[in-house]
PDB file with SEQRES, HELIX, SHEET and CRYST1 records, atoms N, CA, C and O in Angstrom:
SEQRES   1 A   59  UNK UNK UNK UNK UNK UNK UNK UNK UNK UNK UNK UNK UNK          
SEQRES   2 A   59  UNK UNK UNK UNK UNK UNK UNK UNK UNK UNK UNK UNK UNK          
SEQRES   3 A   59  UNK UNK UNK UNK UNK UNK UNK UNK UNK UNK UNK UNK UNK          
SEQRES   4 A   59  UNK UNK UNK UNK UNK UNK UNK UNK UNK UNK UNK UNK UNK          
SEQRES   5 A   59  UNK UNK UNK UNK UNK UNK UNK                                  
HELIX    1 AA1 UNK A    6  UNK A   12  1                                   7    
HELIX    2 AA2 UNK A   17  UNK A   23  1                                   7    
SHEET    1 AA1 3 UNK A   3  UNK A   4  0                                        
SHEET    2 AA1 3 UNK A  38  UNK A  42 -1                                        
SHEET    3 AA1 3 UNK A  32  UNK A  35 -1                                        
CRYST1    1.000    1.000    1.000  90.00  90.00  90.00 P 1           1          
ATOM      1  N   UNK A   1       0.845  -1.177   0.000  1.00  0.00           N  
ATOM      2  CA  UNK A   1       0.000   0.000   0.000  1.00  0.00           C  
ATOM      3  C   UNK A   1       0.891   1.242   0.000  1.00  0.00           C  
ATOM      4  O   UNK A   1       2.011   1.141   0.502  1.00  0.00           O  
ATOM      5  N   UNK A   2       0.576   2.153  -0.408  1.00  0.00           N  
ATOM      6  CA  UNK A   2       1.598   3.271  -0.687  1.00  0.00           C  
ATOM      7  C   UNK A   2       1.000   4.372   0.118  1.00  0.00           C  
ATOM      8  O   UNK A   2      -0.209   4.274   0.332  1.00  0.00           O  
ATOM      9  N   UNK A   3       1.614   5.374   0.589  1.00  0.00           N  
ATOM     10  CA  UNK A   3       1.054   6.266   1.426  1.00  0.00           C  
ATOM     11  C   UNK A   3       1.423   7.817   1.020  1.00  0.00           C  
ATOM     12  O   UNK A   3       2.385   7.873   0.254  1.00  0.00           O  
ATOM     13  N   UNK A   4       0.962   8.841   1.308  1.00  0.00           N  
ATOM     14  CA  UNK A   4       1.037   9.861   1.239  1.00  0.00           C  
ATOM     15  C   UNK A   4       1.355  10.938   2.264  1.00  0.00           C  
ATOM     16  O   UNK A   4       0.845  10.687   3.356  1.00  0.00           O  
ATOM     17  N   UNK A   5       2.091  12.125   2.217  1.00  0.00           N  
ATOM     18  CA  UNK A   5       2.638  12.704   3.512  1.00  0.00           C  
ATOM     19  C   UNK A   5       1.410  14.045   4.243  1.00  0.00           C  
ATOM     20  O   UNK A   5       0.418  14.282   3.553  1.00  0.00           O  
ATOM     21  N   UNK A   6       1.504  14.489   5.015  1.00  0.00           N  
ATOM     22  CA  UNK A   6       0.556  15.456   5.533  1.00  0.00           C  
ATOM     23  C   UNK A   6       0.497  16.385   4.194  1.00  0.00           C  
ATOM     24  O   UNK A   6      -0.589  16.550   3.639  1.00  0.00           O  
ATOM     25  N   UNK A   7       1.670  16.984   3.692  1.00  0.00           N  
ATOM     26  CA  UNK A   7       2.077  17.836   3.081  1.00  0.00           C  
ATOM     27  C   UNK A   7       1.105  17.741   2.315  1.00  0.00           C  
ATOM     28  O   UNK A   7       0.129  18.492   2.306  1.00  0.00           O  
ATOM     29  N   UNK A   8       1.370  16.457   1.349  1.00  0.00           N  
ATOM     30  CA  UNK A   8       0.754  16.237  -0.039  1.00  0.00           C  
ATOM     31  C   UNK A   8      -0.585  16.168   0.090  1.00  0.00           C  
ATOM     32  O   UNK A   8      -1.335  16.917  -0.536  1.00  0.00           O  
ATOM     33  N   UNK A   9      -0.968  15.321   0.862  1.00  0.00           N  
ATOM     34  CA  UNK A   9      -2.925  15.802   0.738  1.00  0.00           C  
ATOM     35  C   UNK A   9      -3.313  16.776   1.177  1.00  0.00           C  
ATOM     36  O   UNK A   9      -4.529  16.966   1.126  1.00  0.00           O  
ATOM     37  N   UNK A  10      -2.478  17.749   1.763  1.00  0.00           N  
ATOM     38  CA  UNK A  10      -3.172  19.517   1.857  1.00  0.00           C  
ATOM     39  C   UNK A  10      -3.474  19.880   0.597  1.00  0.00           C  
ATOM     40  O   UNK A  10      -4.437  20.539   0.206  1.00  0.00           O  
ATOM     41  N   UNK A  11      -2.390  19.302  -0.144  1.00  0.00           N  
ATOM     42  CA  UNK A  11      -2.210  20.501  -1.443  1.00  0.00           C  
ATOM     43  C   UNK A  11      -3.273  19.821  -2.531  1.00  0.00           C  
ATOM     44  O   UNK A  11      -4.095  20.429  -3.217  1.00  0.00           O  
ATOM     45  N   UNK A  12      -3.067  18.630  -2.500  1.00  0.00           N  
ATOM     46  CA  UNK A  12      -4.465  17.568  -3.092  1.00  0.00           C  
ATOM     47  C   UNK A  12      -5.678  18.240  -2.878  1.00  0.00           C  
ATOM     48  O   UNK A  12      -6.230  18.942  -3.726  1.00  0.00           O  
ATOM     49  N   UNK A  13      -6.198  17.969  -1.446  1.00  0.00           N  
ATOM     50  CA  UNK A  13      -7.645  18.606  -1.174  1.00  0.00           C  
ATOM     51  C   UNK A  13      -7.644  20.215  -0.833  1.00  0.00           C  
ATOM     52  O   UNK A  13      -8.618  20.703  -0.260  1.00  0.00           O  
ATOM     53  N   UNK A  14      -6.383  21.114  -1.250  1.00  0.00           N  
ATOM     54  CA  UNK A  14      -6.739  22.549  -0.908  1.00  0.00           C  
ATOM     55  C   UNK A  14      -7.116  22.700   0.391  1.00  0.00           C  
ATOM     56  O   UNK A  14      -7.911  23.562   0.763  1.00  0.00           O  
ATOM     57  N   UNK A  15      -6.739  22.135   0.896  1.00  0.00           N  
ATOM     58  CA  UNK A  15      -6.743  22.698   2.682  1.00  0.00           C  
ATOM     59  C   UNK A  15      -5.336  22.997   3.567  1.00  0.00           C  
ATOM     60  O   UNK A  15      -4.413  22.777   2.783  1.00  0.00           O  
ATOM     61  N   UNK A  16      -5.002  23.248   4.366  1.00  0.00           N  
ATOM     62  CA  UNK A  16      -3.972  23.130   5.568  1.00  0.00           C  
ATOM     63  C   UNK A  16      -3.556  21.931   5.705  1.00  0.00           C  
ATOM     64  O   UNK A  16      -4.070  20.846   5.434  1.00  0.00           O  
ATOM     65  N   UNK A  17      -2.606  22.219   6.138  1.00  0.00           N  
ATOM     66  CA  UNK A  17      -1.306  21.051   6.342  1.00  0.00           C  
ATOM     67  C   UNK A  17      -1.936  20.442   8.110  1.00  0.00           C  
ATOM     68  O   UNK A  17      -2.026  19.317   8.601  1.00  0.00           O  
ATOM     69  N   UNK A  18      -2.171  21.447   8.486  1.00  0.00           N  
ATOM     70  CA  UNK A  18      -2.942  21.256  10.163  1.00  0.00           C  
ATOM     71  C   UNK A  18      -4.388  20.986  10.363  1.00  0.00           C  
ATOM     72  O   UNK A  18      -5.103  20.784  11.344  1.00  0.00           O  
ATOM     73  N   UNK A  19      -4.606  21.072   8.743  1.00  0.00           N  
ATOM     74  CA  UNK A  19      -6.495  20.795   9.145  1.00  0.00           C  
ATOM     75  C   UNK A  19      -6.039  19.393   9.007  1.00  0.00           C  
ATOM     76  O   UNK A  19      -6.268  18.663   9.972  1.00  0.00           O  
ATOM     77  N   UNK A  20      -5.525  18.961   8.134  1.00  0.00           N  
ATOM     78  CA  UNK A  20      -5.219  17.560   7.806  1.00  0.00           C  
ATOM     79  C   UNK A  20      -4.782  16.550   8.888  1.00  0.00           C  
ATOM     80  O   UNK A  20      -5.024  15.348   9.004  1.00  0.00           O  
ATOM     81  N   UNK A  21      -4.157  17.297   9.548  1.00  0.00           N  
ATOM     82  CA  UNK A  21      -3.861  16.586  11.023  1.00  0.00           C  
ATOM     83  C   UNK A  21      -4.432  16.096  11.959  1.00  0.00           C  
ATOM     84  O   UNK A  21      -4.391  15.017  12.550  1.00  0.00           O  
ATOM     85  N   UNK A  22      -5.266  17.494  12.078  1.00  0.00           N  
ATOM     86  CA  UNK A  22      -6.475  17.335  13.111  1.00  0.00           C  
ATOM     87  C   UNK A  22      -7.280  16.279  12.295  1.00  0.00           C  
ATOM     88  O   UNK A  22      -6.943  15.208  12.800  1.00  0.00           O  
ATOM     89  N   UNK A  23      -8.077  16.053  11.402  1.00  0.00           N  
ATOM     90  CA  UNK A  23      -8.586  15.325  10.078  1.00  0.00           C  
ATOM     91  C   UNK A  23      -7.909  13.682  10.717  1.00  0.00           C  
ATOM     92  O   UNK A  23      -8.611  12.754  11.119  1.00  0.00           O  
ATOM     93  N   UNK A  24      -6.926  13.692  10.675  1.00  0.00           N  
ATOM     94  CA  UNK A  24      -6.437  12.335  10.887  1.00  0.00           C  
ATOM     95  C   UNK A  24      -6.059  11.516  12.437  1.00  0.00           C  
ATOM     96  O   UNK A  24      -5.771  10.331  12.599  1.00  0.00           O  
ATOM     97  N   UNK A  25      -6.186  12.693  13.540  1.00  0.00           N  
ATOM     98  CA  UNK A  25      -6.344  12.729  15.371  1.00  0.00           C  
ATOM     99  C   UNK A  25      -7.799  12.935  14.850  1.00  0.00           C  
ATOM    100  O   UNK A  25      -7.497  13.981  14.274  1.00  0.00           O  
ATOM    101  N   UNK A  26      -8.675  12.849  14.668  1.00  0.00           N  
ATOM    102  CA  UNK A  26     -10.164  12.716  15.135  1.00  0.00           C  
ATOM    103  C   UNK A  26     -10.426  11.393  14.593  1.00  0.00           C  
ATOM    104  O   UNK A  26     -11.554  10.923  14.748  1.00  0.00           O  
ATOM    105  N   UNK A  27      -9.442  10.661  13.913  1.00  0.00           N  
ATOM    106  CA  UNK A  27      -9.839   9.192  12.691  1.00  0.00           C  
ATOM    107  C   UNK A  27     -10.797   9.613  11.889  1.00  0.00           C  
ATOM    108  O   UNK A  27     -11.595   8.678  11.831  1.00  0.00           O  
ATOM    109  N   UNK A  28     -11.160  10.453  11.260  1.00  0.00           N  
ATOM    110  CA  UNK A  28     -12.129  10.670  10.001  1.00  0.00           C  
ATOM    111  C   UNK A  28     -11.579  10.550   8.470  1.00  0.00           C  
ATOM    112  O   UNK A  28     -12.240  10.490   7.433  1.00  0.00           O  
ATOM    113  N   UNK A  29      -9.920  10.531   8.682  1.00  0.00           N  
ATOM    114  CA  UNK A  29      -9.511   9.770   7.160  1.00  0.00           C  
ATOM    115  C   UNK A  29      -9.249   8.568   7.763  1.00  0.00           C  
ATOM    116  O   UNK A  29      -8.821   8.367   8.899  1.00  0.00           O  
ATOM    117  N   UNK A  30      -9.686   7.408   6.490  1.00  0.00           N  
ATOM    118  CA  UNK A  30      -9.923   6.440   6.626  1.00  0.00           C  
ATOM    119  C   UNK A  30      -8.549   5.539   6.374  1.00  0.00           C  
ATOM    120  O   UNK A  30      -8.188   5.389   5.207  1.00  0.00           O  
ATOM    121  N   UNK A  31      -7.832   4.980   7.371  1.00  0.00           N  
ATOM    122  CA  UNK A  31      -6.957   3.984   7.282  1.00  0.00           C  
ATOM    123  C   UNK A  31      -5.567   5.007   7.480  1.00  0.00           C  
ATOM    124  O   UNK A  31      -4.413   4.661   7.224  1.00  0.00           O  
ATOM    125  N   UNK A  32      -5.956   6.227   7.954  1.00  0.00           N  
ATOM    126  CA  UNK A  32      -4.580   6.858   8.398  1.00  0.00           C  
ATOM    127  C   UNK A  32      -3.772   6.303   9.719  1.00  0.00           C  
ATOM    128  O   UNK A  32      -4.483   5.809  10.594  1.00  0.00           O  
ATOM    129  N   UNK A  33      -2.795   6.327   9.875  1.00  0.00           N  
ATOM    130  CA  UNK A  33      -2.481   5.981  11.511  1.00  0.00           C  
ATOM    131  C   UNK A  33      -1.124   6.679  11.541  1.00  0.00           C  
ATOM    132  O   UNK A  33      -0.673   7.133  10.490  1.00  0.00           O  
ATOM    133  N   UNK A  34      -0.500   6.782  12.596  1.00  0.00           N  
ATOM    134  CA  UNK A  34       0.388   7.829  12.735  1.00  0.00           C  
ATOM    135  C   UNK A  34       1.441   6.278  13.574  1.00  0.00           C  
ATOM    136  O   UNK A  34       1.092   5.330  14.278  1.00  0.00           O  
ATOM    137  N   UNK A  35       2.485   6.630  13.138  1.00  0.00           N  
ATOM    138  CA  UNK A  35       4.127   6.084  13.637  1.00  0.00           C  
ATOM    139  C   UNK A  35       4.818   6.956  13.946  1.00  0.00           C  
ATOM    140  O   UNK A  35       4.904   7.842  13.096  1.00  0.00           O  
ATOM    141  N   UNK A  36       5.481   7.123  15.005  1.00  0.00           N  
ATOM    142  CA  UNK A  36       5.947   7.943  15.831  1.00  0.00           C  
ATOM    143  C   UNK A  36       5.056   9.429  15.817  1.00  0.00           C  
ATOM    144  O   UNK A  36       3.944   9.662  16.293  1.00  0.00           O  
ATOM    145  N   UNK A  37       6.053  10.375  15.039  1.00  0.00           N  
ATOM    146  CA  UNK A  37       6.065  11.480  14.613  1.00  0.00           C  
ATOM    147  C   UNK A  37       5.209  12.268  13.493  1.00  0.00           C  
ATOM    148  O   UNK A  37       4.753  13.409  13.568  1.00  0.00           O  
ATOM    149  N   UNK A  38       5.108  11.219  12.294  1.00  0.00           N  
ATOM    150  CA  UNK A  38       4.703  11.147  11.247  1.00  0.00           C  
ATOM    151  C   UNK A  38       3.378  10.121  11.121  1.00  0.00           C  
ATOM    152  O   UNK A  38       3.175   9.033  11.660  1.00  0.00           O  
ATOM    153  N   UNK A  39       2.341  11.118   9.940  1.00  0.00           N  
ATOM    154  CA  UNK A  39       1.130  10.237   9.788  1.00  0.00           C  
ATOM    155  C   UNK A  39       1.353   9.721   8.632  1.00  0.00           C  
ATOM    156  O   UNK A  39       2.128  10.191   7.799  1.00  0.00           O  
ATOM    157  N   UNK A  40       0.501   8.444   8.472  1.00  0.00           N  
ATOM    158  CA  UNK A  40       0.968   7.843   7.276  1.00  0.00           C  
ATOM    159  C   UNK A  40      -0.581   7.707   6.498  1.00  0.00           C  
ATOM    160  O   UNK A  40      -1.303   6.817   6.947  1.00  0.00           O  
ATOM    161  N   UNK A  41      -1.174   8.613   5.260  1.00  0.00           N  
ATOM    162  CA  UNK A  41      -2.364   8.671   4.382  1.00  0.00           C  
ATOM    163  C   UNK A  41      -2.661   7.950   3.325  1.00  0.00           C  
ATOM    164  O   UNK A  41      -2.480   8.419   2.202  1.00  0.00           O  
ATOM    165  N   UNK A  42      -3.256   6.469   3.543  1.00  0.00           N  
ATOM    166  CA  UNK A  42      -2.888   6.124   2.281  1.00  0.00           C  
ATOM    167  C   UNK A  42      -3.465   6.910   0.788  1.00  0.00           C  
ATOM    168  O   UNK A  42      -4.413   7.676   0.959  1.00  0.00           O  
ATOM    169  N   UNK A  43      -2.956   6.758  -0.611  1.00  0.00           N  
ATOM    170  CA  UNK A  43      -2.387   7.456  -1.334  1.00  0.00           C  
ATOM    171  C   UNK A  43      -4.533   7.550  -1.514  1.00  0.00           C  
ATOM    172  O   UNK A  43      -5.124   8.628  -1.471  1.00  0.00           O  
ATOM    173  N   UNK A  44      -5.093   6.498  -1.655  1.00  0.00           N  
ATOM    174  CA  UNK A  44      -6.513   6.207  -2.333  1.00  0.00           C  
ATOM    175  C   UNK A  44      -7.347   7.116  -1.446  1.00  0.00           C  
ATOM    176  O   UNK A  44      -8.377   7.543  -1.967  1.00  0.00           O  
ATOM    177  N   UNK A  45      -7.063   7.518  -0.095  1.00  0.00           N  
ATOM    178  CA  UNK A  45      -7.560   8.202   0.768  1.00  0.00           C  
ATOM    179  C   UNK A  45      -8.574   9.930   0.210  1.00  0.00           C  
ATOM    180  O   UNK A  45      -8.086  10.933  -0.311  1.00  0.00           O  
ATOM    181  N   UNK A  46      -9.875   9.696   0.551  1.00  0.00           N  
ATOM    182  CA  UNK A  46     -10.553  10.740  -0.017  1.00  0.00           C  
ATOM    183  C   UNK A  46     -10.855  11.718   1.255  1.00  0.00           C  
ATOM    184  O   UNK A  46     -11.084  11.493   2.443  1.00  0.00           O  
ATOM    185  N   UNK A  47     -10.754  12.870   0.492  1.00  0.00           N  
ATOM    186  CA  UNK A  47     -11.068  14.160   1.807  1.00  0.00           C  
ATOM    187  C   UNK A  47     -12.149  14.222   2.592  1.00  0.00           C  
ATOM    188  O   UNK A  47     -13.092  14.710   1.969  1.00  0.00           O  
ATOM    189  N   UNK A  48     -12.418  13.932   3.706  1.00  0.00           N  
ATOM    190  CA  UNK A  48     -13.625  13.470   4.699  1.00  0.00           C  
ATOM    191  C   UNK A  48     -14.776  14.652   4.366  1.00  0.00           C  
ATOM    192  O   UNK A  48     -14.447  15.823   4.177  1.00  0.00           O  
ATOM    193  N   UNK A  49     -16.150  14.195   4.321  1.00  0.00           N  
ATOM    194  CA  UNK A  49     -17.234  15.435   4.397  1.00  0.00           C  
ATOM    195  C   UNK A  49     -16.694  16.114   5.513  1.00  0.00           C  
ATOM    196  O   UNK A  49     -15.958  15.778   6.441  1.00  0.00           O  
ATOM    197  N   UNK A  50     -17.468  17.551   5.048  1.00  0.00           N  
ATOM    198  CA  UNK A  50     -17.265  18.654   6.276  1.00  0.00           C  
ATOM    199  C   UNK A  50     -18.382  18.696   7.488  1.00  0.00           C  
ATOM    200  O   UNK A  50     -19.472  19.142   7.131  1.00  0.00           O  
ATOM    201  N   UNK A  51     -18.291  18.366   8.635  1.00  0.00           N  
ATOM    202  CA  UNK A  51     -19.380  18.059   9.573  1.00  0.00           C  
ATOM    203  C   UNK A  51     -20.197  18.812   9.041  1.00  0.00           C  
ATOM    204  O   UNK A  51     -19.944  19.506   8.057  1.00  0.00           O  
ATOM    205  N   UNK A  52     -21.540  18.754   9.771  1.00  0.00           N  
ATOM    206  CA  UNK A  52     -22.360  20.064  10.008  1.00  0.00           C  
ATOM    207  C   UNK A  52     -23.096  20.507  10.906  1.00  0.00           C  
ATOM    208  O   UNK A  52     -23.932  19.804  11.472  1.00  0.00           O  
ATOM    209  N   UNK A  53     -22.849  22.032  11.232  1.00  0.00           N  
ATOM    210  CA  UNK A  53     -22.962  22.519  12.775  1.00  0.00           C  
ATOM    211  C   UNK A  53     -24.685  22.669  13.040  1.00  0.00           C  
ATOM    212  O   UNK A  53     -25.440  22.771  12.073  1.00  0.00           O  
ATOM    213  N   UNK A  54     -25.047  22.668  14.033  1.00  0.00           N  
ATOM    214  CA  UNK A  54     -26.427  22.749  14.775  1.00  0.00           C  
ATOM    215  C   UNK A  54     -26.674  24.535  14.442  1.00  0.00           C  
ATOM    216  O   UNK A  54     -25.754  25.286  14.765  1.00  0.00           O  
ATOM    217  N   UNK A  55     -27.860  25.093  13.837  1.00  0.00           N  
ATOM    218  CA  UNK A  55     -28.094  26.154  14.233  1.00  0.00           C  
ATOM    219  C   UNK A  55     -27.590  27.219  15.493  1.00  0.00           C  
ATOM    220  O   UNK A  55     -27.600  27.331  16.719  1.00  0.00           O  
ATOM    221  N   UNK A  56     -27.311  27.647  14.712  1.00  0.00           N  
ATOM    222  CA  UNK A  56     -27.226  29.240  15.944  1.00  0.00           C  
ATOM    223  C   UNK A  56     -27.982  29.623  16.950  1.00  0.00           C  
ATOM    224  O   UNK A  56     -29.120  29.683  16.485  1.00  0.00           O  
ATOM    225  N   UNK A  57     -28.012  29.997  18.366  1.00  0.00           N  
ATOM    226  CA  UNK A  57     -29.399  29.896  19.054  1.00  0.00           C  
ATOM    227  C   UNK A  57     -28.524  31.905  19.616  1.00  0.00           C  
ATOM    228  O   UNK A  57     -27.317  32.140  19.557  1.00  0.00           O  
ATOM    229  N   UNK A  58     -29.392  32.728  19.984  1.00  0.00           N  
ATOM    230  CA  UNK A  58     -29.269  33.436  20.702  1.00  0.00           C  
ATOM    231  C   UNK A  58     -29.086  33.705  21.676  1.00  0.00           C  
ATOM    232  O   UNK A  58     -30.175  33.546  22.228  1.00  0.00           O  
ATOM    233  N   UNK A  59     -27.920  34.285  22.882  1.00  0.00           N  
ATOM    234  CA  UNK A  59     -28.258  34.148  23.999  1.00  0.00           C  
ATOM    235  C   UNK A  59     -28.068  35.560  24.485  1.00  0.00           C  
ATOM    236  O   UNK A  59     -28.322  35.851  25.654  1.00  0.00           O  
TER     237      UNK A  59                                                      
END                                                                             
């Protein structure tokens, strides 16, 4: 299986190098796992939907 670096799927899916991180500490990319220091993405790995937040309430 071949993997991909933080770096490279920022620039893939147009996001941050740190959204991607967080993205991969919450497990929402699929089959990422981290060794030591470094996360490891595999290459087939698709950019997770973007949650979606609860209405706004006033306070």
């Amino acid at each position: 299986m071949d993997f991909i670096t933080i770096k490279e799927a920022a620039e893939q899916w147009e996001i941050s190098s740190r959204r991607v991180q967080v993205l991969c500490s919450e497990g929402r990319i699929k089959g990422a796992f981290k060794h030591g220091n470094a996360w490891f993405i595999p290459k087939e790995a698709t950019k997770p939907e973007q949650k979606k937040r609860g209405p706004k309430t006033d306070k």
